[in-house]
C-alpha positions, 0 to 999 in steps of 0.5 A: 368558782368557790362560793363562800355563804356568810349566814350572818344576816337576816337575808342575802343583800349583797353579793361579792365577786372577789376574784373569779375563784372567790366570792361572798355573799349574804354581806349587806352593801353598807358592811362591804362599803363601811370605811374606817379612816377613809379606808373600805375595812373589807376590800382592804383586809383582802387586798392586804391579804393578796397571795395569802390563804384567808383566814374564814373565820376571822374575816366572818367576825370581822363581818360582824364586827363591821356589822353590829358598829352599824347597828351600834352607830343608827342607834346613837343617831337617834338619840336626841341631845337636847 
């Protein structure tokens, strides 16, 4: 089996099996669960990806990307609207 760390958040939080040469870990459960468009972004991107090398680098930054919208999106949460 070939683990891939993702040293991108501050603990590991969650671990991925994708398949049984692969899998992710130090991915946070709400980043790997995030949808857009009713989608889960990251298991879409790997199955759109079946069959095909992936590309690290650019799934690390769409990790982070999902990562930071989180952040982004608990914070207009809090704000208040009067």
């Amino acid at each position: 089996m070939i683990y891939y760390f993702l040293n991108i958040f501050p603990k590991i939080l969650f671990a991925e099996l994708i398949n049984d040469s692969l899998h992710f870990c130090g991915v946070s459960e709400a980043v790997w669960t995030y949808k857009i468009g009713g989608y889960q972004v990251l298991d879409k991107y790997l199955k759109s990806h079946k069959g095909e090398e992936i590309n690290y680098k650019h799934f690390e930054k769409v990790i982070q990307s999902l990562h930071k919208s989180l952040e982004i999106e608990s914070r207009i949460a809090e704000i208040k609207l009067v």
